[in-house]
N, C-alpha and C positions, 0 to 999 in steps of 0.2 A: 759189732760194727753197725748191724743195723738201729740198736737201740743209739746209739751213738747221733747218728743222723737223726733220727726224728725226734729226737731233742731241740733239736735247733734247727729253725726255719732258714735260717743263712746259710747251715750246712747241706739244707738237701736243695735249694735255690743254684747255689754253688755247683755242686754235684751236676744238676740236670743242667745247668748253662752249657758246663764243661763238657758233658755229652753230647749236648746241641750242635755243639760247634765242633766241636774234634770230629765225629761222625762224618758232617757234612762235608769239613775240611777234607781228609782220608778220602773220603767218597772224591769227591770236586778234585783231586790231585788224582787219583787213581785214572779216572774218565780223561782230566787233561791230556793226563799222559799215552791215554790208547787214543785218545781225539788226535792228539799232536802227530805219533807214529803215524796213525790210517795217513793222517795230512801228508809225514812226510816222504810215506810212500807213496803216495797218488800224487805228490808234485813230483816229485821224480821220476815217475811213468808220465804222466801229463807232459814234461818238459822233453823227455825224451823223445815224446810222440811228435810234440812240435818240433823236436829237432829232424825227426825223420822227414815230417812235411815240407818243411826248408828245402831239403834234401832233393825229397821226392818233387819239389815246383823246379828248383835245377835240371835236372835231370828230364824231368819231362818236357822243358825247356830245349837243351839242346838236343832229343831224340827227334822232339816236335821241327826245330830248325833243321837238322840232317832231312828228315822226310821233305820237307816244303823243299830244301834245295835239290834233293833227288828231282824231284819234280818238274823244279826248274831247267834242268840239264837236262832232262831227257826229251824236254820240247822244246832246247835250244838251238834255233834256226843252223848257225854256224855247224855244231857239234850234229844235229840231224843232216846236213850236208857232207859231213866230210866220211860220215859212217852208211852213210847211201852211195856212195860215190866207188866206183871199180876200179878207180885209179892212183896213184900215189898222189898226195897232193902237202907237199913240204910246207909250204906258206899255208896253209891250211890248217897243219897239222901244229905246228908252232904257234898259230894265232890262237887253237884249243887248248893248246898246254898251257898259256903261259895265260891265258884264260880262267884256265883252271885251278893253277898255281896261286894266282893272285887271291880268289874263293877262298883255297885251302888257307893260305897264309893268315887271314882276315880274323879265321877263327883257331883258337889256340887248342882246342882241341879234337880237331880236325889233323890227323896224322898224313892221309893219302886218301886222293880221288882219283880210281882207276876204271878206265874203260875198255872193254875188251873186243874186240869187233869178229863176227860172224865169219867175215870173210877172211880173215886171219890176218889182214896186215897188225903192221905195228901198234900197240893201244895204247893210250892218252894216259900220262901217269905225272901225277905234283910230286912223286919222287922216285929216284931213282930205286927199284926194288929188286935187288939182284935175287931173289927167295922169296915167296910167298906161301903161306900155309892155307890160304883162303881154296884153291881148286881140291886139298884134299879134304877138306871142310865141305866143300858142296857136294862132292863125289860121297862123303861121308851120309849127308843128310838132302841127298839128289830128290828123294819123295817129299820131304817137307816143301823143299825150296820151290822144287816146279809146282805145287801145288797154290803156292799164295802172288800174288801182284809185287808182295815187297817180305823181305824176308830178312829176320836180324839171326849175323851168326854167333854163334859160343866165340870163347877166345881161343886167338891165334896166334902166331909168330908171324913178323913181316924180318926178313935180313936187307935192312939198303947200307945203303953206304954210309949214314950215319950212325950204325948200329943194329941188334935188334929190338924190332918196338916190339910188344906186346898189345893188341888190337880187339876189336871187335867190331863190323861193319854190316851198315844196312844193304843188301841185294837184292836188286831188281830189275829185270829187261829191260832193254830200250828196244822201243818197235816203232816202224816211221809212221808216223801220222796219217799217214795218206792211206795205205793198204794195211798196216798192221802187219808188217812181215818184222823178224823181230832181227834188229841189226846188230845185237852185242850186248853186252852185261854191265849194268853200273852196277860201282860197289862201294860207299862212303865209311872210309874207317876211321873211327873212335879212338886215339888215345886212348887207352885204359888205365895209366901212369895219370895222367890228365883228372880222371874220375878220379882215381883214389886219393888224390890230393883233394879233392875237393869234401870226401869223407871224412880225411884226417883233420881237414880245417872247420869241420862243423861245431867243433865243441863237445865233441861225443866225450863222455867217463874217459878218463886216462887210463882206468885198469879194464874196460871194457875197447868192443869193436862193433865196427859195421862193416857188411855184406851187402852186394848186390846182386841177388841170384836172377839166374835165367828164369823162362816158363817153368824148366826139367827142372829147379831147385838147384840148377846149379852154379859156384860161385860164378860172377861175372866180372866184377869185381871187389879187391880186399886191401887193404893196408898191407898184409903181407903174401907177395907173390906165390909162397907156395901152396896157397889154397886154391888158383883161379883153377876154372876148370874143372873142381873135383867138388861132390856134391855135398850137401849143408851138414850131414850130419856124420861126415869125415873131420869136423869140427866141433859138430853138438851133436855127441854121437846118441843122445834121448832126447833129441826135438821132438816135443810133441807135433801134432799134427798144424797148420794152420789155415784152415778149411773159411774165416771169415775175409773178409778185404783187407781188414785190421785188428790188432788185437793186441793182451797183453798174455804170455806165458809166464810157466814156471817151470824150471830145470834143477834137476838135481835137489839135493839134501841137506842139509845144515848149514856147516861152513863155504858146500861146495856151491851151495843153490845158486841161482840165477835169474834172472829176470831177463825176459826174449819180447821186444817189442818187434811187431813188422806190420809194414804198410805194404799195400799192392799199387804198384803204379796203375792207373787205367789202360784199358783198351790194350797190353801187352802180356801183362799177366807175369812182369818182374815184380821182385820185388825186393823192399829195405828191408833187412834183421840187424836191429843193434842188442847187442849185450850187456846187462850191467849185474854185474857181481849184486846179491842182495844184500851183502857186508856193509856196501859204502853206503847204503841209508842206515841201515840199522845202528851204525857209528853214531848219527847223527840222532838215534833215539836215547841213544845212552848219555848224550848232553842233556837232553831235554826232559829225564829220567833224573839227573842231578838237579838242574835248575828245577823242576816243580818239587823234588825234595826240601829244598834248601827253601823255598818260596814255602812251601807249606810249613815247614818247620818254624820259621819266622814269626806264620800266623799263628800259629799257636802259641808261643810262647805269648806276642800281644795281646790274645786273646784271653787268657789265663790272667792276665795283669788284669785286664779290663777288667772283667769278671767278677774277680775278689774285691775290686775295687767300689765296683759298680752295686753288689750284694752291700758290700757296707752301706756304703751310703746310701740305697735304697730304703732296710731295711732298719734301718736307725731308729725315726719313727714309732713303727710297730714295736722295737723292742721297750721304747719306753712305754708306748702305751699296757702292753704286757703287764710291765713293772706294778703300772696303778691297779692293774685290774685283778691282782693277783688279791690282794686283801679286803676285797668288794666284800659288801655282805648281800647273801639273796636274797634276805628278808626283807632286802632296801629297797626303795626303790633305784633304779639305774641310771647310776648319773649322767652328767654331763661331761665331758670331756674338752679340754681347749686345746685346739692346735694349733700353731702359728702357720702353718705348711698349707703351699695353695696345690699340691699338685694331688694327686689321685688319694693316695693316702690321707691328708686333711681331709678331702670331701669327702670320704668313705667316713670320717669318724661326725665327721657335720652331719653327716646322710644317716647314719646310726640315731643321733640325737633325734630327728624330725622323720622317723620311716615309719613310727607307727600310726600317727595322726595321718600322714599323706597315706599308707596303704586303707586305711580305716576310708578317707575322702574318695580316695579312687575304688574302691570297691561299690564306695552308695553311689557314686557316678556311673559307674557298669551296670550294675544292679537296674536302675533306673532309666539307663538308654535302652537296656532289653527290656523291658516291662513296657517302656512308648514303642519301641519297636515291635513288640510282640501284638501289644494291642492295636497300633494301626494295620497290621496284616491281615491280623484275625478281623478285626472290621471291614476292610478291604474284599475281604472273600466271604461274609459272613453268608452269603447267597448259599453256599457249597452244604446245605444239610441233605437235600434230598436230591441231588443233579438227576438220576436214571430215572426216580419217579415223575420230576418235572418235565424233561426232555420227551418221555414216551407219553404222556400226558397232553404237553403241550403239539405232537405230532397227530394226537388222535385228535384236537380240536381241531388244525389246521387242514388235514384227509376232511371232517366232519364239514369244513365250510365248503371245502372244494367239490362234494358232494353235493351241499346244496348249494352250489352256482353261488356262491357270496367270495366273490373273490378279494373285495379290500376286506373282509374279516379274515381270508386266509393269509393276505398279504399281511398283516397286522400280527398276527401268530407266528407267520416265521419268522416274520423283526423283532420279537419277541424271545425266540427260541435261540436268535445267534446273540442278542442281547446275552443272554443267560449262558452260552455254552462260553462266549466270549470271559463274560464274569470270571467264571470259575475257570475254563485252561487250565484244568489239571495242577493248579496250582500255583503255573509260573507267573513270575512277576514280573517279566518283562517280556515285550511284542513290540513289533514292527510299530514306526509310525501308520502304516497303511491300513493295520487290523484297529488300532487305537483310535481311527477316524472313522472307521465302518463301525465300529463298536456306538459310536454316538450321532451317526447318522441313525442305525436300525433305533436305538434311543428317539431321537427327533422325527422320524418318521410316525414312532407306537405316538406322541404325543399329540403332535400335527395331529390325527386323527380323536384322539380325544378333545383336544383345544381346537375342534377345527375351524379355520379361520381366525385365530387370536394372535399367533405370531406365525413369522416366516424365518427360516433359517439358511446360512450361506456360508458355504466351506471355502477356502483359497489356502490351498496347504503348496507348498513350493513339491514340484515332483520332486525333486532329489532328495526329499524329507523322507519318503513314503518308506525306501526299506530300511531307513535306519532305525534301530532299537530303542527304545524308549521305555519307562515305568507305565505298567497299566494303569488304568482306571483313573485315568487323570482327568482328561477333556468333558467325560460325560456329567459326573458330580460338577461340575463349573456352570456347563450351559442348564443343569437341572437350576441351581440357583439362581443362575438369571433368568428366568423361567420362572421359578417359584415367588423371587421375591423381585425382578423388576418388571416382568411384560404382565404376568397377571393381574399386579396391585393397579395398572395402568388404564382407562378406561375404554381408548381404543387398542387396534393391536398395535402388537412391536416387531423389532428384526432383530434377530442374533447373528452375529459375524463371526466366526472362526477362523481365525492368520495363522498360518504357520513359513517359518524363512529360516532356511539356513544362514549363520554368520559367523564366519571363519570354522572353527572349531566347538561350534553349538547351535543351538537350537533354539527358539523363541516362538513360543506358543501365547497367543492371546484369547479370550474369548471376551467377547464386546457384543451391550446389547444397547437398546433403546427403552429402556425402563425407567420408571421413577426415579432409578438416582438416589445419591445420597445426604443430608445436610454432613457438615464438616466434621459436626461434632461426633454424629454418628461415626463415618468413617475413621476421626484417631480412635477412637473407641475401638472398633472391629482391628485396625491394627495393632491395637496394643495387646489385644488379646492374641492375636494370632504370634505376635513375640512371647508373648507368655508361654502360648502352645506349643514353641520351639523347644523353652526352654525348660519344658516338663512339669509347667504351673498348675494348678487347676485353672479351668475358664468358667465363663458363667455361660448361662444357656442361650443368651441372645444372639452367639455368635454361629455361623452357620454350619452343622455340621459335617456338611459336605467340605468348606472351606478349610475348617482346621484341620481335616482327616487329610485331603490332599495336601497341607503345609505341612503336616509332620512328617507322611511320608515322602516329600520332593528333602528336605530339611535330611533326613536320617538318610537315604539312599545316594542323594548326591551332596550334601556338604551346605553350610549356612548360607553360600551366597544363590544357593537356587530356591529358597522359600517364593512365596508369592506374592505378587505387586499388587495394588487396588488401586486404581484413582477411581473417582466417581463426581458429578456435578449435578444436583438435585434440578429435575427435570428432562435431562439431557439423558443420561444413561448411566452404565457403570462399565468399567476394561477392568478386567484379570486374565494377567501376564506372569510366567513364569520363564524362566531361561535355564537349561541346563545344558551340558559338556554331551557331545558326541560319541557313545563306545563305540567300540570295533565290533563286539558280538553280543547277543543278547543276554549270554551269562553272564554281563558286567553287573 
């Protein structure tokens, strides 16, 4: 099998496409499909959760309205008079109730607003309650309740004559405003019929439920009556614990698992448990387990088509070239090939025909850049034979002058010494603008003194130049040549100017003297050479060799357009200017 295949390029092309893509495919279907599950159980808890907060904004909606109405009623002028008061007061009493009554009616789940009075007359009631379960409820839970301002009870039975409700109600004294003597007991009861309607209509899972437990966990209310009252895990009898505000569980095992979302209401410490079987999403992974089936399947099969398709007629081409090349002789030289075909495969066999001549031309071109490169370096640094002899040397002349009180010979010596140490820098080729200006100042300063009185020299470098990076040993070989060949040759002295300006994204360095100057012809001359210089020519010796060394190297480090400018006008002077690009560090 394997000899098989590597007979034919088409057949192992074929092969690895097939792999390529089936792999990834498998792969890419596989990931869908645990991507899609995770998704579509975390939308189903996500949505669950949002169902709970629905929920939970109702609910704390009208716990919130029951309190603020407590409130209002127990510092209601009327209802604080009639409950102060030592005497029967019919019209009174009737003006509370039906006061009262109108409150209750307003809201639909509001069962009974009953008030209880100290003094024991008759108490203020929106309905008729021949039975109440609420006194064995506080008698029950007598240390909670006196302990807090407002107090909600567990459920209850009320019997009136409509029936009986099923309840639960917020209790809290009423005390008269004036002394704080406490006149009787309000107690706002809850529908609890009322709430679980409002559960059953939230949208919850049809095979799941929701719960509203008390603080104690226990239910408060349910969909189905025989849970209230009795605590969560008479229903979830392995509830885990739920110790955060919010959260998602898991109950139970396999078929039976579950999924337990709950929210804690604020500031009461009830809270929402909904239920959802883990079946009903997991149903929905099993479509979505088909569909990326059936979708991958698909791609494969097109992909396969493609494939064989694509191998043909790729390799078409190649197999004719094959054909020709099979009865080549090597003794021959190697032919030529004609392809009509413009895409990759043509130029590969066009590229064949012309690859030796072009690697033969790009080799002497490589060859050649490093050999100008290597030789402007080496010139560049050619100071670097003796640095530790010269430096402790030139230390012992400058100590020797300062000895004998000759302070411009020691000054002369150290401009000398950072001349030289500057030179060599351990090597590198690139420094600050700031060192590359001090390097030709300590320069200009050793000469001033030699030439003294023949020229004058003047720097105007833009600050924002100073720390930027730059090739050494540029500036000083420039002003040496205007120096050598325009202020000298000149009868009285000269000036040399030094510009430096940032512009946009580079740099422009000039150095301008007042020298002799150049006729026209001289200067295309000196240019032409210096494009020769570029381009790896020989030059002849009249050209200066400070000038060409610094055009090959600005030319080789930074690229053709930062070689160096000349104008010049005979008698006037001579400017050389060069421009290069801005690095970020000085390893560029």
């Amino acid at each position: 099998m394997r000899r098989w295949f590597g007979k034919s390029l088409k057949r192992k092309l074929s092969l690895l496409l097939l792999v390529a893509i089936v792999l990834p495919l498998l792969l890419t279907g596989m990931v869908s499909y645990q991507i899609a599950s995770a998704i579509t159980g975390d939308k189903a808890k996500q949505s669950g959760m949002n169902t709970l907060r629905q929920i939970a904004g109702k609910l704390e909606f009208i716990v919130q309205d029951v309190e603020n109405m407590s409130i209002f009623l127990i510092g209601q002028r009327d209802i604080q008079a009639y409950l102060d008061s030592e005497q029967d007061d019919a019209v009174r009493y009737t003006m509370n109730v039906g006061f009262l009554t109108n409150l209750a009616f307003s809201k639909k789940y509001i069962s009974n607003i009953n008030i209880t009075l100290a003094s024991g007359r008759p108490p203020l009631n929106t309905t008729t309650v021949l039975r109440s379960g609420l006194p064995d409820v506080l008698k029950q839970h007598e240390q909670e309740y006196r302990g807090s301002i407002k107090w909600w009870s567990p459920v209850y039975e009320n019997r009136t004559t409509e029936g009986v409700k099923t309840v639960f109600s917020l209790v809290r004294p009423v005390r008269n405003y004036n002394n704080f003597a406490e006149l009787g007991t309000l107690s706002v009861s809850i529908d609890e019929e009322e709430i679980a309607r409002y559960l059953a209509e939230s949208g919850w899972e049809e095979s799941g439920f929701v719960l509203l437990l008390d603080q104690n966990n226990h239910v408060l209310t349910s969909v189905d009556p025989k849970w209230l009252n009795r605590p969560v895990t008479d229903m979830i009898p392995n509830m885990p614990s739920m110790g955060e505000e919010s959260g998602v569980l898991n109950e139970g095992e396999g078929k039976e698992q579950r999924t337990i979302l709950y929210y804690t209401l604020p500031d009461r410490g009830w809270k929402l448990v909904g239920v959802i079987p883990t079946q009903i999403y997991k149903k929905q992974n099993s479509y979505v387990l088909m569909v990326t089936a059936v979708a991958v399947g698909l791609e494969l099969l097109i992909a396969s088509a493609l494939v064989v398709y694509f191998v043909q007629w790729v390799t078409r081409p190649l197999t004719r070239l094959t054909q020709n090349m099979k009865d080549m002789n090597p003794d021959e030289p190697i032919p030529t090939f004609e392809l009509r075909s413009t895409d990759e495969v043509g130029l590969l066999v066009r590229s064949y025909n012309k690859f030796s001549d072009r690697i033969q031309r790009l080799k002497e071109q490589v060859q050649r850049n490093e050999a100008m490169k290597k030789e402007a370096d080496i010139l560049a640094l050619q100071a670097q034979i003796n640095p530790h002899f010269l430096y402790n040397t030139l230390s012992s002349i400058h100590w020797t002058a300062l000895m004998n009180k000759d302070p411009e010979t020691a000054e002369m010596v150290g401009a000398l010494s950072d001349f030289l140490r500057f030179s060599l820098n351990k090597g590198e080729e690139f420094c600050p603008v700031q060192q590359e200006v001090t390097h030709a100042q300590n320069y200009a300063y050793i000469q001033a003194i030699r030439f003294e009185g023949q020229f004058q020299i003047e720097f105007f470098i833009d600050p924002a130049l100073l720390p930027l990076p730059m090739l050494k040993l540029l500036l000083q070989p420039l002003i040496e040549n205007s120096l050598i060949h325009g202020i000298q040759k000149k009868a009285e002295p000269g000036s040399i100017y030094v510009h430096g300006e940032l512009i946009g994204t580079q740099m422009r360095l000039i150095v301008e003297d007042t020298g002799l100057g150049m006729e026209p012809a001289k200067l295309s001359e000196i240019r032409r050479q210096l494009f020769a210089a570029g381009e790896g020519e020989p030059v002849q010796p009249s050209i200066s060799y400070g000038l060409r060394n610094v055009h090959q190297r600005l030319l080789l480090h930074y690229g053709p357009d930062a070689g160096l400018v000349i104008e010049s006008e005979p008698g006037k002077g001579t400017k050389v200017s060069f421009t290069i690009p801005v690095l970020e560090t000085d390893g560029q």
